[in-house]
N, C-alpha and C positions, 0 to 999 in steps of 0.2 A: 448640786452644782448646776450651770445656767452655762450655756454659750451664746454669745452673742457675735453675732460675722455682717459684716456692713459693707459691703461692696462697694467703693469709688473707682473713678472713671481711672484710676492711675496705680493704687494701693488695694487692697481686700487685708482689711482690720479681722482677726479672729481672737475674742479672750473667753475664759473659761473662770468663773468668778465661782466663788465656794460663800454664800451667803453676798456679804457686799465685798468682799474681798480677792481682790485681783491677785489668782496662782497663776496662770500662765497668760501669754500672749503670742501671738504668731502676725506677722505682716510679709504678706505674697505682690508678686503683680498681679494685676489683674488683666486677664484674654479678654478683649470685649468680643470675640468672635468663636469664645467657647467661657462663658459664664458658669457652668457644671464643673468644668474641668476647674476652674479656680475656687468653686465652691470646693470641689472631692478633695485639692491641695490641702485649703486650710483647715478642714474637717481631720481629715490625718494628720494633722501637725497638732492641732489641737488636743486630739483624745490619745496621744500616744502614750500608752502605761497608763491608763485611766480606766476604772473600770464602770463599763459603758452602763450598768445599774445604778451608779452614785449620780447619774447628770437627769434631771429634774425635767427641762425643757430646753429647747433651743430657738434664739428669734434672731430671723433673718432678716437683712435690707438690701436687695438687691436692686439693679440698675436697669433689668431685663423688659420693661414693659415702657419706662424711658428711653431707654435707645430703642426699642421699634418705634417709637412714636416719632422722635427726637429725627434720626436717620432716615423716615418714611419709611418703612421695613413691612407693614403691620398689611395682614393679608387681605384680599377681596372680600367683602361680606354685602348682604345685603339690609338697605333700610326702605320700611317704609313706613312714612308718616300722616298721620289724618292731622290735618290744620285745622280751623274753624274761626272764629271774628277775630280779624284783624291781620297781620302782614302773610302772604302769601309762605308758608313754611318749605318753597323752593328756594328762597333767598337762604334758606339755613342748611343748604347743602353740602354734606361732611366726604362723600365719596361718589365714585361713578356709577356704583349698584345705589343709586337713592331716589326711590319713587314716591310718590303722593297719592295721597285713594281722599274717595269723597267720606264723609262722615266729621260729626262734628258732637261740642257740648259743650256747655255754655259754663260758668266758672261756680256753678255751683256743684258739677257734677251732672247736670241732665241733658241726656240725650236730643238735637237740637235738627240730628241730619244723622239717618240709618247709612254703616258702610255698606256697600257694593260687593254682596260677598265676591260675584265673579272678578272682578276686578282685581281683590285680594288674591285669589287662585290664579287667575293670570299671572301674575307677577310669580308670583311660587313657581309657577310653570317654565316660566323663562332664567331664575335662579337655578331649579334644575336642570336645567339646558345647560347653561355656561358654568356647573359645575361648583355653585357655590354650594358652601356647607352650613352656614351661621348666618343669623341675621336678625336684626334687630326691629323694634315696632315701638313707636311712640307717637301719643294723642293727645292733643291740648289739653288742658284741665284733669289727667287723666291720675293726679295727686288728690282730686275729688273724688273723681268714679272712675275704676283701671277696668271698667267692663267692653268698654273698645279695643282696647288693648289687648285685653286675654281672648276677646276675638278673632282680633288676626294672628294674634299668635294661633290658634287651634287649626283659622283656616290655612295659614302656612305649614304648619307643623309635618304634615306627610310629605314636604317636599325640600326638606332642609334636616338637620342634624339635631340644631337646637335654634330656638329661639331666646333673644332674650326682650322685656317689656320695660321701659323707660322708670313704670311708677317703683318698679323695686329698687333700683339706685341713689333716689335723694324724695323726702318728701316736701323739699321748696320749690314753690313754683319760677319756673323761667322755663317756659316753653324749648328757647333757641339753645339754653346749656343742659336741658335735659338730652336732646337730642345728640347734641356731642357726649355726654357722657355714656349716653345708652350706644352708642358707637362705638366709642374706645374699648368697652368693658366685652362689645360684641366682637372684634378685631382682636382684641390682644391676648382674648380666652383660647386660644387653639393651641398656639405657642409657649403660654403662662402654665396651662394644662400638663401641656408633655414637660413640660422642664421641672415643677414640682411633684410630679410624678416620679421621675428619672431622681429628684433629690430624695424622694421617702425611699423608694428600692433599695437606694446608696447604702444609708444609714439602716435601712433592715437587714441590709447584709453585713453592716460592724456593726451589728447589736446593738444598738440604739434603738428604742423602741420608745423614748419621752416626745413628749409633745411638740409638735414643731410649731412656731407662730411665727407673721409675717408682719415686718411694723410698717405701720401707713405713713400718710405724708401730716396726718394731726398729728402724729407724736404716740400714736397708741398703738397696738397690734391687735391679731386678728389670729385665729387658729387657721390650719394648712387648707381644710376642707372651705370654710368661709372665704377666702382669697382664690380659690379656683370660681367661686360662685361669680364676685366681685374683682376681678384680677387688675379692674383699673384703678384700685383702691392701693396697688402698690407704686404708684406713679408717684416719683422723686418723694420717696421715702429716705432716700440719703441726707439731705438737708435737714430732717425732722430728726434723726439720731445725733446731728450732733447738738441741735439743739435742746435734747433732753441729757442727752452728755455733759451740758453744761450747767445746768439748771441747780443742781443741787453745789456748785462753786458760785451763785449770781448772788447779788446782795438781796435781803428783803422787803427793802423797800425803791422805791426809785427805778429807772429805765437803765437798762443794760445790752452795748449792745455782744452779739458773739461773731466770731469769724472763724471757720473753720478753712485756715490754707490748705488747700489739697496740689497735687500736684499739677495738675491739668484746670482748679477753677478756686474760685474761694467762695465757700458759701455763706451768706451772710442773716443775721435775721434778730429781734430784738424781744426781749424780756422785760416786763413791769412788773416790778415785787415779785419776783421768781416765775412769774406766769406766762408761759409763747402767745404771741400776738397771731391771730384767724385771720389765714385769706378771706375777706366779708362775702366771697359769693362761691369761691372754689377754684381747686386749680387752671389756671392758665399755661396750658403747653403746647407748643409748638405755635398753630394757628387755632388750636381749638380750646374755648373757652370752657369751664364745665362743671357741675355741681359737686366734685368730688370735696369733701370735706379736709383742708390741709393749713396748717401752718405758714403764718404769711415770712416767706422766705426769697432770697435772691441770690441767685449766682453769676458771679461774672468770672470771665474767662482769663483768669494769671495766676497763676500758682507759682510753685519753686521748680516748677519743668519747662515754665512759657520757655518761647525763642525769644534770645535775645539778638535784637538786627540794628542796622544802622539803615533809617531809610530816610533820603534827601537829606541826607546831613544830620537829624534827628535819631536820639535813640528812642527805641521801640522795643516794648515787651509783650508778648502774644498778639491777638489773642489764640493761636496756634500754640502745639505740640508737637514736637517733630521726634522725641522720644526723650531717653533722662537726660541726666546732666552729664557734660563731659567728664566730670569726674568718674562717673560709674558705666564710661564708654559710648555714651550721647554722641550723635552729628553735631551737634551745633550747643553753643554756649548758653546758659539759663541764668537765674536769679541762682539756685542752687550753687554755681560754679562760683559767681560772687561771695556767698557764705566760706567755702574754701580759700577764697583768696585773702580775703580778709582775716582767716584763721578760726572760721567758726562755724568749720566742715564736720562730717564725719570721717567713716573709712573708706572713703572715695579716693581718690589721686588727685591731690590739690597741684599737683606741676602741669596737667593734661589741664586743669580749669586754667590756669595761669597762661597757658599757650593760647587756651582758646579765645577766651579776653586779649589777647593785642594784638589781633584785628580791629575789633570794634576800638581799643584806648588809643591806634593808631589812627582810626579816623576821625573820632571824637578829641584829639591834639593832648589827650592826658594820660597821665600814668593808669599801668595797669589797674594800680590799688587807688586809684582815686572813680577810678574806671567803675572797679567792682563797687564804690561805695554809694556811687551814683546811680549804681544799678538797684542796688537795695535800695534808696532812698525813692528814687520813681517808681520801684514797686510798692513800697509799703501809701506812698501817697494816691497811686490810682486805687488801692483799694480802700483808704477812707474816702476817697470823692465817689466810688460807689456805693458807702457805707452813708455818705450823706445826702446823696441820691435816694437811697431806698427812704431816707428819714424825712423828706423833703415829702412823697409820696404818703407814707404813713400817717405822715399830717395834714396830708389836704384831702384826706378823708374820716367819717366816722372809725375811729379806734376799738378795735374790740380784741380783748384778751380773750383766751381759753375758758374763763369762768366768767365775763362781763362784757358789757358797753362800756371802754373809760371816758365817761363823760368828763366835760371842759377842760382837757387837761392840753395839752404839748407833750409831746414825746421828743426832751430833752436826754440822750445819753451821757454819764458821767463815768463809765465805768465799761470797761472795753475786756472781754475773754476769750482767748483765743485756742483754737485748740489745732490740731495737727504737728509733724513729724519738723517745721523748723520754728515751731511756737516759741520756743524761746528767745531763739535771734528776733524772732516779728516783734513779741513782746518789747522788746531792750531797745527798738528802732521805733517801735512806733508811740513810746513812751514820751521821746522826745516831740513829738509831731500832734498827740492828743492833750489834750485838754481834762484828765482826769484820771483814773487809774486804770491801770495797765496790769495784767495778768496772763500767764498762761495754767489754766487751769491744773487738776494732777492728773497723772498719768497721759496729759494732751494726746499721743502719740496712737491711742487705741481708747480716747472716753468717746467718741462717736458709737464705737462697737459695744463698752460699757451702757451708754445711756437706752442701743438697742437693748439690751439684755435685760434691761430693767424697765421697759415700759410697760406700763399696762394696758389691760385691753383698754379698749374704747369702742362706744357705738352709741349711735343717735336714735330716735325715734319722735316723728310727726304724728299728730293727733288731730284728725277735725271733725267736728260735732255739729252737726245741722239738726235741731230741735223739733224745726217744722216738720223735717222729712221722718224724725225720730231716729237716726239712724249715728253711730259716730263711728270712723275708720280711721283705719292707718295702713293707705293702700300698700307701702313699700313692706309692711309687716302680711300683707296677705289677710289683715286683720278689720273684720266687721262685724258691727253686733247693735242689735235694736234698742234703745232707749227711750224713757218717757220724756214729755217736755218740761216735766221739774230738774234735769239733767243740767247739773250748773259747774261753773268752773272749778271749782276742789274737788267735783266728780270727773272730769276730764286730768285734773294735774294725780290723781290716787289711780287714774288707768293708764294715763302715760308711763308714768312709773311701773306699774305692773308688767307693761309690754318691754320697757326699755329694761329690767330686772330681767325678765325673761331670755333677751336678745341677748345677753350680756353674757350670761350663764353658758348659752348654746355656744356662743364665741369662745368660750374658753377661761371667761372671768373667773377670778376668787371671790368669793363673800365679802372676804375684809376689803375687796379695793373697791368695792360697790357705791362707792361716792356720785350721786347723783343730784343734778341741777337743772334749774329751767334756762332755757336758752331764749326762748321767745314766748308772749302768750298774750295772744290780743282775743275780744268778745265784740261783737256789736250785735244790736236788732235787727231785725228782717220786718219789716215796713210792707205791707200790700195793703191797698184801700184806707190808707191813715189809720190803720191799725197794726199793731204788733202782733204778727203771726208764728214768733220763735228765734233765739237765739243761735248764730255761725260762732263758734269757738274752735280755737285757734293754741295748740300748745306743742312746743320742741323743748325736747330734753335730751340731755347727754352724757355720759357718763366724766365725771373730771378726768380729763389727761392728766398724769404723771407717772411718778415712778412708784415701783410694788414699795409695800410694806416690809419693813425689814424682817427679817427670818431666822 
């Protein structure tokens, strides 16, 4: 058996699935200022009379590494960064501990300008001053050569806790989002730490002893140990559950879009031929841009808990939360209370929504029940105008699925899945309002926490091969090894594969889901004195995101 627990800003989904089949489920609130304690809830609700030898693994989606970012929460660390040709790398400044030292290399990997070891040590010296513990180092090109890199990491090292090095987090280059990335992952490791920590104790104390894995923002997970390394790899991993939640209800062929209403946001994001559409460079959160690998997703702020207000004469739904719906004891009235009034509540108090609507149906000059219908209708329409917002966007860029480039195509939707706790009412209203078919997928209520439970691992691997130098890496693998200059591309795509097999395995992967693809792979010559002196080769592969093989 499989748990799968998914954490949103409003709900914490828990099911416990016996092959692909859903035996139980559990739905909690969720603390956002004690995430453990709602993990501990739904974990004993879940395993109760269960015996904790029959459950396989557990994959989590937590919101913890999000809201520090999201909130500004995320603690002091220090960065320092070597720049070299081209914009001064203070313009790319992520925190108030972020320093710059001389040294440099040029984009082939070669050293162009030696660091300044005192300089480095300085700095180290003044982080231990003011008591920092973590801190991060990244160097241009250093996805060629991380030998600057493992530098200052070593000369910091006596004077900090841990370092972390830019080239192990993505092997694309972008200088300014490697820096943010190697930031985030440096910041949100202290906190990430103790709190998966505090969850492995949990469950070794109820006898749980199966695998724990953590699902990223592509749509795939990671084992517990891998996720402490990389903790910014769990950043809005909520949005990516539910869109593998849906994935196995999407048609086969054609664009599809999903909307997952949550209570507090609706997350939204789109499918072609069953397959999630790639952020093309990496997540974007808060102010910082960054090479984390993720599913091109959007959420905007209305769910079935927004406030409903009357402001200048106009009604208004969120983008606030001021708690639930007055039916279930809420301040203030929601989309939720309208469901109730209209009679297509649950076990709420639909007379407590009915009070709370007429205020707003007495300033708005209409009946309560025309009131609530209006309420539902403005909501379900601000959330296609940001469902065709996102599509407007996904079109005036190059499209890429999880498995391709979709070349020349338009990303027309025909087919609309929704999932969440009032997916059915969304569905039956917004049927009316789309242009195509309307569904709420099955079990809507808990397939986000489903589609956790069943995704596979995933992980990347970058490959570059310099002929001339004889030499091919893959810095973020730690991985280098000497080659001759007969060294040609089916010899780089048979070693890519080999490292990305390997990564896969250490992560926690199966055999059988070992599906692997080329993501990118360009070649050109090297030119000196009108002569060809060796081939730059160039390969990214990835493991296919989906869901496990059935069992």
């Amino acid at each position: 058996m499989i748990i799968g627990l998914d954490v949103g800003g409003t709900h914490t989904d828990v099911i416990l699935l016996d092959g692909r089949k859903l035996i139980r489920e559990v739905k909690i609130a969720t603390d956002p200022d004690n995430l453990f304690q709602t993990l501990q809830t739904g974990l004993d609700a879940i395993i109760e009379g269960i015996d904790p030898k029959s459950i396989r693994r557990a994959v989590l989606s937590t919101t913890l590494a999000t809201n520090l970012v999201a909130q500004q929460k995320l603690p002091d660390v220090g960065m320092v960064v070597a720049g070299g040709p081209g914009i001064d790398p203070r313009y790319f400044r992520t925190n108030d501990f972020y320093y710059t030292v001389d040294g440099a290399q040029d984009h082939r990997g070669r050293e162009i300008q030696a660091l300044d070891d005192k300089q480095v040590q300085s700095i180290g010296e003044e982080l231990k001053h003011q008591g920092i513990r973590y801190a991060g180092v990244v160097s241009k090109f250093s996805v060629r050569n991380p030998e600057q890199e493992k530098k200052m990491a070593a000369l910091l090292q006596p004077y900090v806790k841990r370092v972390f090095m830019g080239h192990q987090f993505s092997g694309n280059l972008n200088f300014p989002r490697r820096i943010a990335t190697t930031y985030l992952n440096c910041a949100v490791y202290p906190v990430h730490k103790k709190f998966f920590r505090a969850v492995e104790e949990s469950l070794t104390e109820k006898g749980l002893t199966m695998p724990i894995r953590i699902l990223r923002p592509d749509g795939g997970n990671m084992n517990i140990e891998s996720s402490v390394d990389h903790p910014a790899q769990t950043i809005l991993s909520g949005p990516s559950a539910s869109v593998m939640g849906a994935i196995s209800s999407a048609p086969s062929q054609g664009a599809c879009l999903v909307l997952d209403i949550g209570g507090t946001t609706t997350d939204m994001a789109v499918l072609i031929d069953k397959a999630p559409l790639l952020a093309p460079l990496g997540i974007e959160v808060s102010r910082y841009k960054t090479l984390i690998r993720a599913l091109q997703t959007e959420s905007i702020s209305i769910g079935g808990d927004s406030t409903v207000r009357i402001k200048d004469g106009e009604l208004t739904i969120g983008p606030d939360r001021t708690g639930t719906a007055m039916a279930y004891g809420g301040p203030e009235p929601t989309p939720t209370d309208a469901f109730y009034v209209l009679g297509n509540g649950g076990s709420g108090d639909a007379a407590r929504s009915r009070v709370g609507l007429e205020p707003v149906a007495k300033s708005l000059g209409l009946t309560v029940d025309r009131t609530a219908q209006l309420i539902f209708e403005t909501t379900c329409r601000t959330i296609l105008e940001g469902a065709a917002k996102m599509v407007n966007t996904i079109n005036s860029k190059p499209v890429y699925t999880v498995h391709e480039l979709w070349e020349g195509h338009q990303v027309q939707p025909k087919h609309l899945l929704i999932l969440g706790g009032p997916a059915p009412q969304f569905a039956n209203q917004l049927q009316t309002m789309f242009e195509g078919k309307v569904e709420a997928v099955p079990n809507y209520q808990v397939a986000n926490a489903i589609g956790c439970a069943l995704a596979r691992t995933t992980s990347a691997v970058t490959l570059f091969v310099d002929t001339a130098q004889g030499i091919a890496t893959a810095p973020s693998e730690d991985f280098s090894k000497e080659i001759t200059s007969s060294f040609n591309m089916d010899n780089a795509r048979d070693l890519t594969d080999q490292l990305l097999r390997k990564k896969a395995i250490l992560r926690g992967a199966k055999l059988e889901d070992l599906e692997t693809e080329i993501l990118e792979e360009s070649q050109f010559n090297m030119i000196r004195g009108f002569q060809t002196i060796g081939k730059n080769i160039r390969v990214r592969m990835q493991l296919k995101p989906g869901l496990i093989r059935e069992e």
